[in-house]
C-alpha positions as CSV (number, residue, x, y, z in Angstrom):
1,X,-18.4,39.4,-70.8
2,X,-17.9,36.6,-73.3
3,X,-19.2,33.0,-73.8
4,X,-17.9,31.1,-71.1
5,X,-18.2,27.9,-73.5
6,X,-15.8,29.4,-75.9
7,X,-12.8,31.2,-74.3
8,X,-9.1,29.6,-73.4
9,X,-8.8,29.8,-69.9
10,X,-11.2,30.4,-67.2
11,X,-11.5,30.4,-63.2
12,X,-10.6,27.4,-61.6
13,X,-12.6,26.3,-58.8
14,X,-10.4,27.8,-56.0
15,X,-9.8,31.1,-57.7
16,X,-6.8,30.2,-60.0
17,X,-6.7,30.5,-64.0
18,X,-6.6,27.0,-65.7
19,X,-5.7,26.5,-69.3
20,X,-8.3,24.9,-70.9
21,X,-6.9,24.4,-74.0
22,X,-7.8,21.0,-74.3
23,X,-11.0,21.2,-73.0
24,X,-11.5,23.8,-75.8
25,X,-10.3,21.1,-78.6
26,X,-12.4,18.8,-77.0
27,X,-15.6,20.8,-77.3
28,X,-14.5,21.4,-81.1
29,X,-13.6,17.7,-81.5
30,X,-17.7,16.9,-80.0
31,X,-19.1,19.7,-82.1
32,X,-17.6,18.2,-84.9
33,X,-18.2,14.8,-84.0
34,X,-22.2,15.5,-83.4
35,X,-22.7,17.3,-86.8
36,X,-21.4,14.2,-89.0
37,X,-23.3,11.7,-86.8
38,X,-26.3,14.5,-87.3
39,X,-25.6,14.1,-91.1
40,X,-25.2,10.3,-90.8
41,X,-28.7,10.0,-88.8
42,X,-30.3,12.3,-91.2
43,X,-29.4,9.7,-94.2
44,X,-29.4,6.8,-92.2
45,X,-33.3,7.6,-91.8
46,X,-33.7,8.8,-95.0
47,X,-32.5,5.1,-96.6
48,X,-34.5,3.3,-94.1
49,X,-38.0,4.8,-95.1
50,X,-36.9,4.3,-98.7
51,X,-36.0,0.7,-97.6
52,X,-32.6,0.9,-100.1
53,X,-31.0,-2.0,-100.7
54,X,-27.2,-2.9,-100.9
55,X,-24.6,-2.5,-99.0
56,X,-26.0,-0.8,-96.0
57,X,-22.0,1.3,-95.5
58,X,-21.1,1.8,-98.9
59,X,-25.2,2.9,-99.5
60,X,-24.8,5.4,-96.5
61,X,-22.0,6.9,-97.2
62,X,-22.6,7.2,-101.1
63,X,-25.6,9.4,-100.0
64,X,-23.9,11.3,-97.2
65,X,-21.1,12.4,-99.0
66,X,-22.3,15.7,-100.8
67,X,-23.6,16.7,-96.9
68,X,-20.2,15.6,-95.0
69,X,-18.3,17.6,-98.1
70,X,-20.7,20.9,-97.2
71,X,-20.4,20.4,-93.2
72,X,-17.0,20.3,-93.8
73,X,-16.9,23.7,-96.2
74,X,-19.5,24.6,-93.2
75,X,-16.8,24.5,-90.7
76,X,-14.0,26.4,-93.0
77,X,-16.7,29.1,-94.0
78,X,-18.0,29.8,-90.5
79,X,-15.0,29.4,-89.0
80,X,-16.9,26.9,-86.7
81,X,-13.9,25.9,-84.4
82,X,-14.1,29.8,-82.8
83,X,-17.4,29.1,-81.4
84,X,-19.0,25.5,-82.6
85,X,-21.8,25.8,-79.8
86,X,-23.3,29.0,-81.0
87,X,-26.1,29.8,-82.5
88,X,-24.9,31.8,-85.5
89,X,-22.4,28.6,-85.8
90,X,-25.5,26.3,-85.8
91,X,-27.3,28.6,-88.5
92,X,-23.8,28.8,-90.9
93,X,-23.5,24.8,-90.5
94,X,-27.1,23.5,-91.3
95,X,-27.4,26.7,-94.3
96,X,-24.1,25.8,-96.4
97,X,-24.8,22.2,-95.4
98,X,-28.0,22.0,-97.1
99,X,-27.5,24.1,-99.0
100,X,-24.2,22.9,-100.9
101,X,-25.0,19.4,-100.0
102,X,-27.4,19.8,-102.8
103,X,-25.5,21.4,-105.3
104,X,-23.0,18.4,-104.7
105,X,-25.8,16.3,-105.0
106,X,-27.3,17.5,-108.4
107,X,-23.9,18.3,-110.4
108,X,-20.7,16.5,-108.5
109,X,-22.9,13.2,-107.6
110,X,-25.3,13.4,-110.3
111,X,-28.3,12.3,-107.7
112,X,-31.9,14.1,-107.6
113,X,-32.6,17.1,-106.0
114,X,-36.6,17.5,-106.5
115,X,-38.5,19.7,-103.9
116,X,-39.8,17.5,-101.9
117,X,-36.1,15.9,-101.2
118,X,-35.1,19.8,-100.5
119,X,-37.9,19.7,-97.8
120,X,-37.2,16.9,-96.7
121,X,-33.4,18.1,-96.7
122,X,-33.7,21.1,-94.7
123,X,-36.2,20.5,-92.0
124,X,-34.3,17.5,-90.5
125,X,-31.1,18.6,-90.7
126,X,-32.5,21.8,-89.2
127,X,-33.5,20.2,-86.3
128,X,-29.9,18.4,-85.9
129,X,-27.5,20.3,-86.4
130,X,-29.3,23.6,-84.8
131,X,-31.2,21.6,-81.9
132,X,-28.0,20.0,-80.4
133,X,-26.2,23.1,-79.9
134,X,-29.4,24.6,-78.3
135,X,-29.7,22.1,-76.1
136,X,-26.0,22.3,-75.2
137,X,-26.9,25.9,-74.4
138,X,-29.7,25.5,-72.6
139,X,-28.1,22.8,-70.1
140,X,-24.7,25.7,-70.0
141,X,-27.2,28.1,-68.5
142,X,-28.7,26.0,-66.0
143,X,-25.1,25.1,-65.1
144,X,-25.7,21.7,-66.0
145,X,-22.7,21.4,-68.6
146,X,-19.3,23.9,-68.7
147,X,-19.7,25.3,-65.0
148,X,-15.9,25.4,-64.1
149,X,-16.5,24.9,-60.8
150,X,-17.8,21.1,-61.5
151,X,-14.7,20.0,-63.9
């Protein structure tokens, strides 16, 4: 049987198949949409506790782009789109997130990568951009989200 929050059409309420093609590009659209405000929380928090000053935007996003340029490669490596809510998709995303975010970081951006900012990196985005698509899950299987029957 396969994810039901993954496929293209499913059982409409009275018995009938339903294309759910758009409901499909919206759940990619909100995956995608949840990682970069993950990313953007994670270094929104990060500048806060370092209490940076300057231009709050421009400041944000000079620090958030190594991570958006890795959640993007993320998305292209994992092929993220095919199943954005899954777990392996959760793992791929925060691994090549952090992971190349921080290469960026060190040689594109020039910006320091010492191991406590690593840490501090890989825990939190951890949390994000895995715990959302657990919870997501979690509230499939209680029927809470996804049941076709409640669309």
């Amino acid at each position: 049987m396969s994810d039901p929050m993954v496929g293209i059409e499913s059982t409409g309420p009275v018995g009938t198949v339903t294309n759910t093609s758009a409901a499909t590009r919206r759940r990619v659209g909100s995956s995608l949409a949840i990682d970069i405000v993950a990313v953007l929380v994670f270094v929104g928090i990060g500048r806060r506790s370092h209490d940076e000053s300057g231009n709050a935007v421009i400041g944000a996003l000079s620090v958030a782009a190594p991570f958006l340029i890795a959640l993007a490669a993320s998305w292209l490596i994992g092929r993220v789109w095919q199943r954005p809510m899954s777990a392996r998709s959760g793992v791929i995303v925060w691994i090549v997130t952090v992971a190349v975010g921080l290469l960026l970081r060190r040689f594109v951006f020039d910006r320091g990568t010492a191991i406590a900012f690593i840490i501090v990196t890989t825990i939190p985005l951890a949390v994000l951009l895995m715990g959302w698509r657990a919870v997501a899950r979690a509230l499939h299987r209680d029927g809470e989200i996804g049941d076709p029957a409640r669309r």
